[in-house]
C-alpha positions in Angstrom: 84.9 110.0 171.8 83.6 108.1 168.5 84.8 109.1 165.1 81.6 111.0 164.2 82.5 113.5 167.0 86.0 113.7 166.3 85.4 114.1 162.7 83.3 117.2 163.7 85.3 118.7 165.9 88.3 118.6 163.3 86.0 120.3 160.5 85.1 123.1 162.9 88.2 123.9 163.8 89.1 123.9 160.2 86.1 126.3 159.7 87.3 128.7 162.2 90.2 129.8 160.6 89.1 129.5 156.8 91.3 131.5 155.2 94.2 130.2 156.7 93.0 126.4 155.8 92.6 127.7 152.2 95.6 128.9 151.6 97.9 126.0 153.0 96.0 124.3 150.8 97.3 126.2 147.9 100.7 124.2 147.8 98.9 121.0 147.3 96.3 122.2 144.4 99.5 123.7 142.1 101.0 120.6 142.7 98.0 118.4 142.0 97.2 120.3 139.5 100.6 120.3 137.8 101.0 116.5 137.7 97.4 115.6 136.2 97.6 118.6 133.3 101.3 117.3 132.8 100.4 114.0 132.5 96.8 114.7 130.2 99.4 116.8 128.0 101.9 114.5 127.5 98.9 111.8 126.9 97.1 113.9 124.0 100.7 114.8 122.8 101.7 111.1 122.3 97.6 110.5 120.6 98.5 113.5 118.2 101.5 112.2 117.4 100.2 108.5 116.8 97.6 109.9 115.0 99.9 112.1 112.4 101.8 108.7 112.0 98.9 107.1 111.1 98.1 109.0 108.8 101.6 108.7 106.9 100.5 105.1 106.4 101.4 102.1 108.6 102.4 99.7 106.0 104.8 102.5 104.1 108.8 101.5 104.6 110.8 104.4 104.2 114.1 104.0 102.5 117.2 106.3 102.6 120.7 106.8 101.9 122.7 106.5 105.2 126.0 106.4 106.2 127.6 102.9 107.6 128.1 101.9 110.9 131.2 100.1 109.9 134.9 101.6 109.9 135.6 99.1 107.5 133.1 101.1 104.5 132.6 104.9 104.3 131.3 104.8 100.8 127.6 105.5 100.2 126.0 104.4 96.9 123.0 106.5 96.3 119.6 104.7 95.6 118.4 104.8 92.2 115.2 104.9 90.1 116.0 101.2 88.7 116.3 100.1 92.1 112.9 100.9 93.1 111.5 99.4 90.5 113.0 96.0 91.2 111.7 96.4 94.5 108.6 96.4 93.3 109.1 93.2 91.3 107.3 90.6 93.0 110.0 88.5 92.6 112.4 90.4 94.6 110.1 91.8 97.4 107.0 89.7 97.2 106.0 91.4 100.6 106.1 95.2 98.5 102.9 95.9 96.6 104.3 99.0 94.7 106.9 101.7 95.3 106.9 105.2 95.2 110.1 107.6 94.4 111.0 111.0 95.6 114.0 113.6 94.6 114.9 116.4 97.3 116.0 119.7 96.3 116.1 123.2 97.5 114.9 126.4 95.1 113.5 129.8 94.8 110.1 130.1 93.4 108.8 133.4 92.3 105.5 134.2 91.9 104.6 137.7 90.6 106.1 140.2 93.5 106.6 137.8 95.6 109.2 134.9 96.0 110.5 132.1 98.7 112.8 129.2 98.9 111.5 126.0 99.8 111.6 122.2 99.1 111.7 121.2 95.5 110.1 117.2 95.7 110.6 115.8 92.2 107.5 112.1 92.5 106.9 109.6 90.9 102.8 109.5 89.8 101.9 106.9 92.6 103.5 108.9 95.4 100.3 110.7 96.6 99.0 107.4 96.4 101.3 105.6 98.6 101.8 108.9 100.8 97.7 108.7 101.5 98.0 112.3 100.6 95.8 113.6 98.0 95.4 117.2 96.6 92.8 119.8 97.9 92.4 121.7 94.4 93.7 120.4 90.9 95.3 117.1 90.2 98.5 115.8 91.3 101.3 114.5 89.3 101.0 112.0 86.5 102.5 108.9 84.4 102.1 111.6 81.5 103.7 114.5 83.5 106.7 112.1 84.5 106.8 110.8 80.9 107.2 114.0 79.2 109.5 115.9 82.2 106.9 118.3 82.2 107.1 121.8 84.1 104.4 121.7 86.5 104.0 121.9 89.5 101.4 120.9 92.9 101.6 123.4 95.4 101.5 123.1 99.3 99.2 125.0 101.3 102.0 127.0 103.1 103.7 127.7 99.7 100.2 129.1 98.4 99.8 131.7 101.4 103.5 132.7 100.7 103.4 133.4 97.5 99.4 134.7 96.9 98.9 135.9 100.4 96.1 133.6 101.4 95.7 129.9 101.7 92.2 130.4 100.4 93.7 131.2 96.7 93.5 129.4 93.6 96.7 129.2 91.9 95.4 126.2 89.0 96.7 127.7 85.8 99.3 130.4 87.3 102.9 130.0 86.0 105.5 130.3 88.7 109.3 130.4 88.1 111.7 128.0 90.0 115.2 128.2 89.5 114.3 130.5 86.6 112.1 127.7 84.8 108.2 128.8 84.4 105.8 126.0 85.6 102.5 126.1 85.5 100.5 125.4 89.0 98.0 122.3 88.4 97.0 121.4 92.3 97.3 122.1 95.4 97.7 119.4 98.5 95.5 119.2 100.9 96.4 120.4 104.7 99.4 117.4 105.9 101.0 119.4 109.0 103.4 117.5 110.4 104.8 116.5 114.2 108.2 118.5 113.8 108.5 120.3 110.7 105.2 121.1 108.1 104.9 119.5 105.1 102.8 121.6 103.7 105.8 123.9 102.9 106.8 122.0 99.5 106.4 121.9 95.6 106.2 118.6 94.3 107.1 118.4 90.4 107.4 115.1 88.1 110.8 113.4 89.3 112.0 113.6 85.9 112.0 117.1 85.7 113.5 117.6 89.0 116.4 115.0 88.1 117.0 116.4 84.5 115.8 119.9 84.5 116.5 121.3 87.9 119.3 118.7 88.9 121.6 116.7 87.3 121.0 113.0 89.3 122.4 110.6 86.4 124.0 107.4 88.0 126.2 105.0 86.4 123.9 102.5 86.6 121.8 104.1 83.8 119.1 105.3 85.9 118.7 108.5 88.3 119.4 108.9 91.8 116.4 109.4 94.5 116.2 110.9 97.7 113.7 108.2 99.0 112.0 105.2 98.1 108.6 104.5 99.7 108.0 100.8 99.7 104.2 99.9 100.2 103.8 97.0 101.9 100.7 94.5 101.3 99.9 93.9 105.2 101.5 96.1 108.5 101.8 91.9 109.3 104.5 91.8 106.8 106.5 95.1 107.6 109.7 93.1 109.3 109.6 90.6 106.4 109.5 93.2 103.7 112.2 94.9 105.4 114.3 92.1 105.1 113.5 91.6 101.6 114.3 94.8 100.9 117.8 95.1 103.0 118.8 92.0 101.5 118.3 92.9 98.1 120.1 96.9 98.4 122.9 94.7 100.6 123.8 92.6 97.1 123.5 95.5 94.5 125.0 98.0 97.2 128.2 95.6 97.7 127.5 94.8 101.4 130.3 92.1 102.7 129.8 92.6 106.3 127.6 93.6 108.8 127.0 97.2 109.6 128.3 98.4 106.2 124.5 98.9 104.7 124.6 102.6 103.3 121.1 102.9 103.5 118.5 103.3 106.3 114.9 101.7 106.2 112.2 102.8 108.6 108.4 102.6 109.2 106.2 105.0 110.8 106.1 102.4 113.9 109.8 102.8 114.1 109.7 106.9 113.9 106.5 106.7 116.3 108.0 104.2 119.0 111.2 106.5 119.4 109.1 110.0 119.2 106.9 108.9 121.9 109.9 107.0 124.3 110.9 111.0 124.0 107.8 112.0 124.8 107.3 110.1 127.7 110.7 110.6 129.2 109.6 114.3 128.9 106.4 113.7 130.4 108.1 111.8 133.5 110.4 114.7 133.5 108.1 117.6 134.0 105.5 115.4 136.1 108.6 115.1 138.5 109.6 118.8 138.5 105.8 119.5 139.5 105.7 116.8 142.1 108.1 119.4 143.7 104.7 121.8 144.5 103.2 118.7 146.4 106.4 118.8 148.4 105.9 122.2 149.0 102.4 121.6 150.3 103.1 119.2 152.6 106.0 121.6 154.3 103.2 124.2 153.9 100.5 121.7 156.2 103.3 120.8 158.9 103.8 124.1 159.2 100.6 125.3 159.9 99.3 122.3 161.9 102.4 122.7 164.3 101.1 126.5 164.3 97.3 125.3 165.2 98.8 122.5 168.1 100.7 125.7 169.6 97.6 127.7 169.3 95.5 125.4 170.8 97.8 124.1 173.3 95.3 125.3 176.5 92.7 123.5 174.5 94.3 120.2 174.0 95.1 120.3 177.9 91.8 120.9 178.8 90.0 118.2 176.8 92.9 115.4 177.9 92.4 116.7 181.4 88.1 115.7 180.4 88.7 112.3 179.6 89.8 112.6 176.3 92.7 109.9 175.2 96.3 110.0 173.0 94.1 108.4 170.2 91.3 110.9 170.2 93.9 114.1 170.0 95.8 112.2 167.6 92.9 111.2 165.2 91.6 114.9 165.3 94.8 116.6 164.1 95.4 113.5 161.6 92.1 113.9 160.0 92.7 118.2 159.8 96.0 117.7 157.4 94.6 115.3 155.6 91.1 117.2 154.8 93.7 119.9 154.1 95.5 117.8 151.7 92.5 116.3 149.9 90.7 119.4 149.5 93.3 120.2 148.0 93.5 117.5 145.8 89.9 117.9 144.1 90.9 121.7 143.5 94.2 120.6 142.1 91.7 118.7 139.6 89.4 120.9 138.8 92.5 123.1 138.1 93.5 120.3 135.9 90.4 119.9 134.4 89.8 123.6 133.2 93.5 123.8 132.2 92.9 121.0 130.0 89.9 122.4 128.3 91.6 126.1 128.0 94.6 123.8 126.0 91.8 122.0 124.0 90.3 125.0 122.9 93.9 127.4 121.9 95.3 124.2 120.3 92.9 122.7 118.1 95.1 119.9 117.4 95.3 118.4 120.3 92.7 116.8 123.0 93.1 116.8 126.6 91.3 115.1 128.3 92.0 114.1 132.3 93.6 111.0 132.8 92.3 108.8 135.4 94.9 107.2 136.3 96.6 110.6 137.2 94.0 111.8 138.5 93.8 108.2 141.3 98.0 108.6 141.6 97.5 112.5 142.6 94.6 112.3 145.0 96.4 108.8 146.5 99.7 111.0 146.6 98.3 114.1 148.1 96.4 112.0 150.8 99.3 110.3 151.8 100.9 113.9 152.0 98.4 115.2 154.5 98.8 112.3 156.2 102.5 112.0 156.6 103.2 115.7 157.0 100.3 115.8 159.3 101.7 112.9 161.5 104.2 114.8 163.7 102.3 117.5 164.6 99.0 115.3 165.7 101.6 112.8 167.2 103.3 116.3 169.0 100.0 117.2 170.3 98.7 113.8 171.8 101.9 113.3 173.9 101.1 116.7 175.8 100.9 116.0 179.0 97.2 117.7 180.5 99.2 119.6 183.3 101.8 121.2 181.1 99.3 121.9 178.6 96.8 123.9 180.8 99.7 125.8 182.1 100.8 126.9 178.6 100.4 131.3 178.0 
């Protein structure tokens, strides 16, 4: 028999029992399915992610207070206002362009009825700035405000809808008390999100008011202690050289001897966004695997059913050996039944992919997912080779019958 007939003969006998061939199929689309989507999702997660990064500015070093790695120091000196401005002297960091300070608190904030605690950030002017995060409404923060440790404050957007009810609302001019202190609202910042926690859920205030008014953050070094110090650097080129710049000049005013005793922490959003997506992609790998189970599953389901069909058809298979027909003819036919099985499956299991991924696109707006090709070529090359291995013993059980035995079968 040529390959044309055999081919035919396969697909009718596939036809004859529709129902049954469409739901062994079943194992291998949920499992097809499962590893593309899995794979698109983790792939649009990671592109979010990289693109939130992005937009926290890819030449910004972050710099933080940090415990040592050393037994031999437990001390931590806290960073200081004077210090980031020597970083910004040219001098000592030629690599920094500018820096940007920050002061972290907690407080309540009442506005008319209603009231919330949230993050307190006491900035310097140029934070916004160096953040690449500008207000929606207002103005932000400024050499003046800082100057005169004015009480007023820049709202987030999560903040807003607390306190007025709506995100919509336009605070500019309200006084609001935190910590009992009235400020008056002069901006609001535009929409920031954020990959774990929202930003959006903050009051930013001069950083002399939050360090004097709300806090008490005199050092003995004459200046005022910081949360964080944002180093802008003049080229993402020169992020490993600013870094050690900056290192080597908090090592000498910190009292570093020896290595591993730095009590401070600097990191870049290429840092944060390597480790966050190592995570992410273990995870992906993770849950691709559990799915990978379903395919499995399929198979079992397709050597089941194709040892069911060589039983049924035992009389049949006698017969047509008994007709002329050889091992390779019977085998080929039952080889090319699981594996229609198995790819049929596999488009399904795609198109089940590919309208998950545009029910995910449109409930999450953030996020993108889009079919990966190469998933897509690993699933349909996986679920083939399912069909085909599965598939194997019961076409290999069925061309071995011997044409007597078969035609005396009940």
């Amino acid at each position: 028999m040529g390959f044309a007939e055999i081919f035919r003969v396969a697909l009718e006998s596939l036809l004859i029992n529709r129902l049954r061939s469409i739901l062994t199929t079943l194992g291998i689309v949920i499992g097809v399915g499962a590893v593309i989507g899995l794979v698109s999702l983790g792939r649009a997660v990671e592109a979010f992610i990289a693109n939130e990064f992005a937009a926290l500015g890819a030449n910004v070093l972050e710099i933080r207070s940090a415990a040592p790695r050393s037994p031999t120091r437990d001390r931590v000196e806290p960073l200081t206002t004077l210090e980031a401005a020597r970083l910004a002297n040219p001098t000592i960091a030629p690599s920094v362009v500018q820096t940007a300070t920050s002061y972290t608190l907690f407080g309540q904030v009442v506005a008319e009825s209603e009231r919330t605690t949230t993050t307190l950030n006491g900035v310097s002017a140029n934070y916004a700035a160096v953040r690449n995060w500008q207000p929606l409404l207002g103005e932000f923060i400024s050499e003046e405000h800082v100057r005169e440790t004015a009480r007023v404050a820049v709202l987030g957007l999560d903040v807003v809808e607390t306190l007025f009810g709506s995100r919509d609302y336009n605070p500019l001019g309200v006084t609001v008390r935190i910590n009992e202190r009235s400020f008056t609202v002069i901006g609001v910042m535009s929409q920031r999100g954020g990959t774990f926690i929202s930003e959006d859920n903050v009051i930013f205030v001069p950083i002399s008011t939050a360090q004097t008014r709300l806090s008490s953050a005199r050092t003995r070094d004459g200046g005022y202690r910081v949360s964080t110090i944002y180093a802008q650097v003049a080229d993402e080129t020169l992020i490993q050289t600013a870094t050690q710049e900056i290192s080597a000049f908090l090592s000498e005013a910190h009292g570093v001897v020896f290595e591993n005793e730095q009590d401070f922490r600097i990191t870049s959003s290429s840092d944060l966004l390597g480790i966050v997506n190592q995570v992410s992609s273990v995870l992906t790998i993770f849950l691709t695997m559990i799915a990978s189970i379903s395919l499995l599953v399929g198979g079992i389901g397709i050597m089941n059913i194709m040892l069911v069909s060589v039983t049924e058809r035992t009389r049949e298979i006698g017969l047509r050996k008994a007709l002329g027909a050889q091992r390779g003819d019977i085998l080929t036919q039952f080889l090319i039944e699981s594996t229609l099985l198995s790819l049929l499956g596999g488009v399904f299991g795609i198109l089940l992919a590919w309208i998950a991924g545009l029910i995910g696109t449109a409930l999450i707006a953030e996020l993108t997912i889009t079919l990966s090709l190469d998933a897509v070529i690993l699933a349909t090359t996986v679920s083939t080779l399912v069909g085909v291995f599965f598939g194997y013993y019961p076409a290999s059980r069925a061309a071995n019958m011997r044409p007597i035995d078969a035609l005396r079968f009940e």
